[in-house]
Backbone as a ProteinNet text record, in pm:
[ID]
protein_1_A
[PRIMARY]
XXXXXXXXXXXXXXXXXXXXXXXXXXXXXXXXXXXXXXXXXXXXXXXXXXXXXXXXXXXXXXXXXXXXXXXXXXXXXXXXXXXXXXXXXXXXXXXXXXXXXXXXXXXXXXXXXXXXXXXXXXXXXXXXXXXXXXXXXXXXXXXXXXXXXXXXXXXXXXXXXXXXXXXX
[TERTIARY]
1839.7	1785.6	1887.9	1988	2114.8	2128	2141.7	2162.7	2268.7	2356.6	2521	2521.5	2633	2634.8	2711.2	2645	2640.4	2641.9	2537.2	2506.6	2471.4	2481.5	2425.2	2532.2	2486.7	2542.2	2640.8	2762.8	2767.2	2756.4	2631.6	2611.5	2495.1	2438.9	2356.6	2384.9	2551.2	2595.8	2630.6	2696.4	2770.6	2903.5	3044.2	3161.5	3166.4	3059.4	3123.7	3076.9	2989.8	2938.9	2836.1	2792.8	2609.6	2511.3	2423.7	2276.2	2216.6	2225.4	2142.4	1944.3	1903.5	1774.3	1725.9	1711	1636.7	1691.1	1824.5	1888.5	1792.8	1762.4	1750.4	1570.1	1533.9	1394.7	1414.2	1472.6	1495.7	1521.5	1598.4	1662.6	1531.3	1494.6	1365.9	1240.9	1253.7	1150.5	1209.7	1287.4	1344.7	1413.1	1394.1	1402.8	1266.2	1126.7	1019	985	991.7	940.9	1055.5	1176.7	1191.3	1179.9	1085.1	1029.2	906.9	833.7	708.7	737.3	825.9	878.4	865.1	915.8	996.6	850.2	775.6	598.4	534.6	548.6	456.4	527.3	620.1	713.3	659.2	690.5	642.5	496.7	369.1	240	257.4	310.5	231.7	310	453	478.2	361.5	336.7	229.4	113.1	83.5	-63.7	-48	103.7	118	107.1	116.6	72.1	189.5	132.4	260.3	213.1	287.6	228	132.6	105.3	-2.6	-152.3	-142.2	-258.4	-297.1	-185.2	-256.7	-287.6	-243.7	-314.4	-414.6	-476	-612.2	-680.9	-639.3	-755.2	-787	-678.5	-714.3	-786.8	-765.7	-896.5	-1031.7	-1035.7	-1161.8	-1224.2	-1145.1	-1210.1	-1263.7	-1161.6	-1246.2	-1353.4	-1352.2	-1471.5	-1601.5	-1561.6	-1687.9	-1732.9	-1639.3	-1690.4	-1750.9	-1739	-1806	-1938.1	-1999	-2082	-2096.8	-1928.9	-1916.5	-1879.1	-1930	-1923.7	-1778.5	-1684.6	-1609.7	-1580.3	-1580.8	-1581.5	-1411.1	-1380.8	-1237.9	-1218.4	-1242.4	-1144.8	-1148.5	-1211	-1154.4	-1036	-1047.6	-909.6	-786.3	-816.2	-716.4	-675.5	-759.7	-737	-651.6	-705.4	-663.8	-461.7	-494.1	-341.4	-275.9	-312.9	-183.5	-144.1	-291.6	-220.7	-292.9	-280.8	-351	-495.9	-551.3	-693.3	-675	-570.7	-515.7	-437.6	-331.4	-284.6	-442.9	-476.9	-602.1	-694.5	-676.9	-784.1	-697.1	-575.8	-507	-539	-503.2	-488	-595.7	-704.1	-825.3	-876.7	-802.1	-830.2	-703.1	-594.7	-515.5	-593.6	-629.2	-723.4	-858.6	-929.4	-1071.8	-973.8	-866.5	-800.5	-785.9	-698.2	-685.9	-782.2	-928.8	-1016.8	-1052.2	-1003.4	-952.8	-1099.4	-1125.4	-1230.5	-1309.8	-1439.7	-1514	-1594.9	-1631.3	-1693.6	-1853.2	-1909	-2032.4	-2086.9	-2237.7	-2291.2	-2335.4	-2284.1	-2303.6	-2486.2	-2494.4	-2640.6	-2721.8	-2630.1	-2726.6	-2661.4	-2584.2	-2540.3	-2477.8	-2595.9	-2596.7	-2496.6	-2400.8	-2294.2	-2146.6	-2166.1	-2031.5	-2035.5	-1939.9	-1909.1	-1848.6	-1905.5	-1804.4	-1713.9	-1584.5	-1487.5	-1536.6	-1585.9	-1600.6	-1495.9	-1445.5	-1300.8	-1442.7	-1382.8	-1455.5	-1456.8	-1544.2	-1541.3	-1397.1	-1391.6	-1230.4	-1112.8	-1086.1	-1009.9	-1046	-1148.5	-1182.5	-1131.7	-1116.7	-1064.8	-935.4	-889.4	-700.6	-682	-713.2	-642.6	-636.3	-783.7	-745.3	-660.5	-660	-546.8	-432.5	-345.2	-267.9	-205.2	-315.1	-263.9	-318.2	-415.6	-453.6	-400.6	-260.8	-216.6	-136.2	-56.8	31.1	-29.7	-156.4	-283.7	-296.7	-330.3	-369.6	-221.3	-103.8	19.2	33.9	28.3	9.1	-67.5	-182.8	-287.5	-295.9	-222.3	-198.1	-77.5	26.4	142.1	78	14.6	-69.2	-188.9	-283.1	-366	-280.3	-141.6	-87.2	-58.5	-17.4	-41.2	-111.6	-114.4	-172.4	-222.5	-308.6	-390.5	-274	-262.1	-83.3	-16.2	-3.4	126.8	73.4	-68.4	-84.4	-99.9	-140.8	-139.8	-13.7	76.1	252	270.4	225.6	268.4	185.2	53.4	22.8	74.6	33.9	127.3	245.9	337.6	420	460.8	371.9	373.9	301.5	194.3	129.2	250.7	330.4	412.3	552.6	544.3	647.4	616.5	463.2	411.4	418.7	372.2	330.3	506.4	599.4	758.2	771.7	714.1	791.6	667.2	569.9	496.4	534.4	610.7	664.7	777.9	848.8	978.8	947.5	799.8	743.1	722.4	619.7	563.5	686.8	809.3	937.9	981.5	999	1106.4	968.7	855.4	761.1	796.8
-1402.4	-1366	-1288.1	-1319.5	-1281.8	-1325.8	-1248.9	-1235.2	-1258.2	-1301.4	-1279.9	-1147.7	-1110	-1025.3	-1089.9	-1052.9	-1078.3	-946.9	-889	-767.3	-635.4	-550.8	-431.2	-320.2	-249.8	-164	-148.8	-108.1	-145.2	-107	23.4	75.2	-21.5	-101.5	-225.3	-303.8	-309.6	-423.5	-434.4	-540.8	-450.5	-490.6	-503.7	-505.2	-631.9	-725.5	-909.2	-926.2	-837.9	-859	-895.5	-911.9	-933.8	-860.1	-883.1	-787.7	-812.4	-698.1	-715.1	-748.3	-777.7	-774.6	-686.1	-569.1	-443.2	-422.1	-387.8	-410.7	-487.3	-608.8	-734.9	-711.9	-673	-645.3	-521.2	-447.3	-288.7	-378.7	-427.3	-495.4	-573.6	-652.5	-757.9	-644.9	-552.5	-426.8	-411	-354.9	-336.9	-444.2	-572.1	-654.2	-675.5	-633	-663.8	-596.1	-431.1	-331.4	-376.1	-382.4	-431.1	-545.6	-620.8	-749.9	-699.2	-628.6	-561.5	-466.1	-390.7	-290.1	-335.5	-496.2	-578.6	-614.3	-688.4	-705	-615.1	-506.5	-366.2	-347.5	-336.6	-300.8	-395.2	-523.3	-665	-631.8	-627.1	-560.5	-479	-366.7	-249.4	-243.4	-344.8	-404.2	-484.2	-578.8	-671.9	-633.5	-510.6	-408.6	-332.6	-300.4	-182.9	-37.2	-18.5	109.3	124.4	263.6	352.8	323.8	354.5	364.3	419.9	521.7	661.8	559.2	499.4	452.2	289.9	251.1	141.6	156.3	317.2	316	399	465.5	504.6	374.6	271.9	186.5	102.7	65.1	53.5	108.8	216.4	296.9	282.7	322	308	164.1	46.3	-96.1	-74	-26.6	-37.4	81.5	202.9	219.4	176.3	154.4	91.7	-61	-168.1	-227	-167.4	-67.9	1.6	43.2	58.9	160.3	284	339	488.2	531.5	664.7	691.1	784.2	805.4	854	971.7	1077.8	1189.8	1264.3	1309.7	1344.3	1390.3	1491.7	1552.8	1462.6	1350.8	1214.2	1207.1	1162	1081.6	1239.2	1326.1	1416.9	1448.6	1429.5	1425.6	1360.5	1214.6	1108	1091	1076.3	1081.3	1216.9	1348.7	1430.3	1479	1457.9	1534.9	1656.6	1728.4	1788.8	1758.6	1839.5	1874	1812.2	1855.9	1887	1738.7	1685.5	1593.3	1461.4	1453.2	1365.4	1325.7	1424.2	1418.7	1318.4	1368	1297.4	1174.7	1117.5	1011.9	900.8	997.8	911.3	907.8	958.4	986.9	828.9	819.6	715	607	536.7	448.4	421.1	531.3	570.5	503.3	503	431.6	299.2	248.4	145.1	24.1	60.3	13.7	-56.2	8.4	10.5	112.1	215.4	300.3	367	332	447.2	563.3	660.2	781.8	737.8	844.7	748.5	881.6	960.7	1083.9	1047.2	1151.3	1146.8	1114.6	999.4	998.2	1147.7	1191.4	1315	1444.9	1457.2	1591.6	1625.2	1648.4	1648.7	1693.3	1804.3	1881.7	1781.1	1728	1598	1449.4	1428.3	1302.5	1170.6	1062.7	943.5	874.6	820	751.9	607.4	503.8	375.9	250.8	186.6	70.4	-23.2	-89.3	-175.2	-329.1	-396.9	-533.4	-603.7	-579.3	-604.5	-600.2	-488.7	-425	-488.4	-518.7	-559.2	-727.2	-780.7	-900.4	-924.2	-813.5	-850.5	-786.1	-733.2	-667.6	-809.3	-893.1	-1009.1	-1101.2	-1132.6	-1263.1	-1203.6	-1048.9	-1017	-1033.1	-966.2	-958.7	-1090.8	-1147.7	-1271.9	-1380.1	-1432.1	-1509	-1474	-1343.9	-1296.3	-1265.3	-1213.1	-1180.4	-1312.1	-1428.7	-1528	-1581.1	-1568.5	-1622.6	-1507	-1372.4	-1324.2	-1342.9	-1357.7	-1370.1	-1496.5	-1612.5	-1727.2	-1705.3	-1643.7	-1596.2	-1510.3	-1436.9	-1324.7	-1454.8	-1511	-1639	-1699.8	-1741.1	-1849.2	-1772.1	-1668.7	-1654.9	-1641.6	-1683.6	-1677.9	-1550.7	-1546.9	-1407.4	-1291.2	-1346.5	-1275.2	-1224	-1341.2	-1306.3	-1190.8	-1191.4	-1084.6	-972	-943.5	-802.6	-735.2	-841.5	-779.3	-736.9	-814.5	-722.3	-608.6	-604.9	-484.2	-374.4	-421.9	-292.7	-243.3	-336.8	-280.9	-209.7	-284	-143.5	-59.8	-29.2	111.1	227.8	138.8	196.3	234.2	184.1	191.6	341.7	343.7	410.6	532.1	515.7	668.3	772.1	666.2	700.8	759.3	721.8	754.1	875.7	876.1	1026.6	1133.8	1080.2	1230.6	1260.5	1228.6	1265.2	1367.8	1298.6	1351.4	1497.6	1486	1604.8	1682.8	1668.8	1742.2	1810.7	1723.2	1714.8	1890.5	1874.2	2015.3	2109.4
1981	1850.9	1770.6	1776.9	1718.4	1577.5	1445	1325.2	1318.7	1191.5	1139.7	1061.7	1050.1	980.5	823.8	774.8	592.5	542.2	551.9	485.9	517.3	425.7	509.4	563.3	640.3	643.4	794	863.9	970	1079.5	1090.8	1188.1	1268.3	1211.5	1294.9	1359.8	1396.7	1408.4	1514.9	1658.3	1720.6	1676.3	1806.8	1815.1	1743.8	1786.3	1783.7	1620.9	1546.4	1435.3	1436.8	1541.8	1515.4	1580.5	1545.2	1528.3	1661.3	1768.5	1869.1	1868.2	1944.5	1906.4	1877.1	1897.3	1872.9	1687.3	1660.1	1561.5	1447.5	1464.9	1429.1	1387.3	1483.7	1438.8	1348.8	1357	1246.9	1133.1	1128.6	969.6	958.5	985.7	971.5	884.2	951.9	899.6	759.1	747.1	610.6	545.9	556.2	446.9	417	517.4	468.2	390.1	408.4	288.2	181.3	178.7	34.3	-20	30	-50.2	-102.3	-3.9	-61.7	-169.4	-172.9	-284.7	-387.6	-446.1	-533	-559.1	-457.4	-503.9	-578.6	-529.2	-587.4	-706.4	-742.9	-875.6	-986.1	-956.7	-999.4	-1095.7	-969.8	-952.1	-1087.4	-1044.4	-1149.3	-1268	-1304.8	-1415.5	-1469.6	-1453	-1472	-1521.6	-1440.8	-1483.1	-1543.5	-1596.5	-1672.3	-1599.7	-1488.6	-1429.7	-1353.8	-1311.8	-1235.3	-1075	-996.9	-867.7	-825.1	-881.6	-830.4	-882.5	-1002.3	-1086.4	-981	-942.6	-862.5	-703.5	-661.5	-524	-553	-658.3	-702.4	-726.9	-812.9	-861.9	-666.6	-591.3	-448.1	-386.7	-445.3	-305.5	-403.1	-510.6	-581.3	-565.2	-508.7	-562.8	-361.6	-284.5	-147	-125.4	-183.4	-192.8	-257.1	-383.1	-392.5	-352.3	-240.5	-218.9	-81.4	-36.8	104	59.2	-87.8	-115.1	-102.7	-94.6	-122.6	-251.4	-353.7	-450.3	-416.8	-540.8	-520.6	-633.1	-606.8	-707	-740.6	-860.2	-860.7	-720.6	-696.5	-569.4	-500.6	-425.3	-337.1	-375.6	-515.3	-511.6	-509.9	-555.2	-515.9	-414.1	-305.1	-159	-102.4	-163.5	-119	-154.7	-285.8	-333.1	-274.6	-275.6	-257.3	-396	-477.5	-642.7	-701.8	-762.3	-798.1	-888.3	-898.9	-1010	-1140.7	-1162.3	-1310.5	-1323.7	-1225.9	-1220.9	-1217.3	-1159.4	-1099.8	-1232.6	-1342.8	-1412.6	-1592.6	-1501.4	-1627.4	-1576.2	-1449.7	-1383.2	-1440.9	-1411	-1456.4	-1595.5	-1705.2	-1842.5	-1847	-1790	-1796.8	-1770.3	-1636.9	-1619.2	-1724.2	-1744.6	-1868.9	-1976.7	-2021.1	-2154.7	-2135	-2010.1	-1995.6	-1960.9	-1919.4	-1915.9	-1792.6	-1668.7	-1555.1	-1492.5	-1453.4	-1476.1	-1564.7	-1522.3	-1613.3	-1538.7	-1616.3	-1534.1	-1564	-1441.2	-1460.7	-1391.6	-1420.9	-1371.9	-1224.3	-1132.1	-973	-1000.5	-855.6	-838.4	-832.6	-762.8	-663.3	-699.8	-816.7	-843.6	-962	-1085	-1214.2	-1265.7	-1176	-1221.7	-1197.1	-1147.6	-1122.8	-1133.6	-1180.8	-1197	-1108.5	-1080	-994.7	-1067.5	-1012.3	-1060	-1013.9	-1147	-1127.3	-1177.5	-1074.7	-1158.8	-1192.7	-1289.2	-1363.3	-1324.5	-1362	-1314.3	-1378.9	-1469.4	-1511.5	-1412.1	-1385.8	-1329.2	-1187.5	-1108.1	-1036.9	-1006.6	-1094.6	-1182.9	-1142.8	-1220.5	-1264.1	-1108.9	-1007.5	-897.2	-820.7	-825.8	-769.9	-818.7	-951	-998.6	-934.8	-1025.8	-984	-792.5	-733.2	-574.5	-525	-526.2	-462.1	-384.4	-476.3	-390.2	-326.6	-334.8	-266.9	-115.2	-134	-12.2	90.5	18.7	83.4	161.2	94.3	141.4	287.1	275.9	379.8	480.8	428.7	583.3	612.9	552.7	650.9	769.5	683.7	836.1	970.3	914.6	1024.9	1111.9	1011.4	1083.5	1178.4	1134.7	1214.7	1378.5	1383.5	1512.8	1619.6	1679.9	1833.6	1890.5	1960	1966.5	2052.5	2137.5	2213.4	2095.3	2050.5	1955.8	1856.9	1822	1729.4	1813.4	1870.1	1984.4	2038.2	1980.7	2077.3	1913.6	1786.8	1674.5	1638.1	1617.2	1605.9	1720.6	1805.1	1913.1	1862.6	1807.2	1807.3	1629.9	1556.6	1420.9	1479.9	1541.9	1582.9	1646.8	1761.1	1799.7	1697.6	1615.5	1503.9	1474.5	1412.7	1305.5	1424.6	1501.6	1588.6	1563.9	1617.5	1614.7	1483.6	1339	1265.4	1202.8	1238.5	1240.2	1311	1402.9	1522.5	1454.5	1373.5	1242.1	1215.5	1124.5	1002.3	1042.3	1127.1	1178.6	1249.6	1314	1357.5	1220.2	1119.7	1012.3	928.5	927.9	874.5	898
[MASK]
++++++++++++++++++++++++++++++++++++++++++++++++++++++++++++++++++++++++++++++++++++++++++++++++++++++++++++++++++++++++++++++++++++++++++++++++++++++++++++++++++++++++

């Protein structure tokens, strides 16, 4: 499973110029997040939004397809922004016609953040086929074969949380 070397940088490499396997799967990782990068950029060109505004309208479209109401501080939670930041956030979306506010069922003093059937809309044209082109590669494998990959992003992810949490 040996790569050429073309590109990149040359600490991946070895002596002969090519990409051991371990190597090979690292680079494979990071040509994937920057295809996804180039997607998401693409994405929130397209929608007009910033990053922060399309992983709010995400979580708002999977909560409310869960039937959970979602009140500012969620999403402040959620994102990592402030009060003050959060409220612009959603005065941005409230313009763009992306969310509307709507009075909590059960608590006259607060408000829920609702994305709109619109918005509900354009997340699918926009992401849709990119979605479906994915989950046919993931379908195509074999039940093995999917269990040796999730294992091994879990095991990715656990590795690169023990950084995180060192690097605090």
């Amino acid at each position: 499973m040996a790569a050429s070397l073309n590109e990149g940088s040359g600490y991946w490499y070895g002596q002969d110029g090519q990409l051991d396997n371990s190597a090979a799967i690292l680079k494979s990782l990071r040509d994937y997040r920057s295809a996804e990068t180039a997607v998401r950029r693409s994405t929130r060109d397209s929608m007009g939004m910033g990053e922060t505004d399309i992983l709010a309208l995400r979580y708002l479209l999977r909560a409310q397809a869960s039937g959970r109401a979602v009140v500012p501080k969620d999403l402040s939670q959620f994102l990592g922004i402030t009060s003050a930041s959060t409220t612009s956030l959603i005065d941005r979306l409230v313009a763009s016609g992306h969310v509307r506010r709507e009075a909590h069922p059960t608590d006259r003093r607060s408000v829920v953040v609702v994305p709109t059937v619109e918005s509900d809309k354009e997340v699918r044209v926009t992401l849709g086929a990119m979605h479906r082109r994915m989950m046919a590669v993931a379908e195509s494998l074999s039940p093995d074969e999917a269990r040796v990959v999730v294992d091994f992003l879990h095991r990715m992810t656990r590795a690169l949380e023990e950084v995180s949490e060192a690097n605090s």
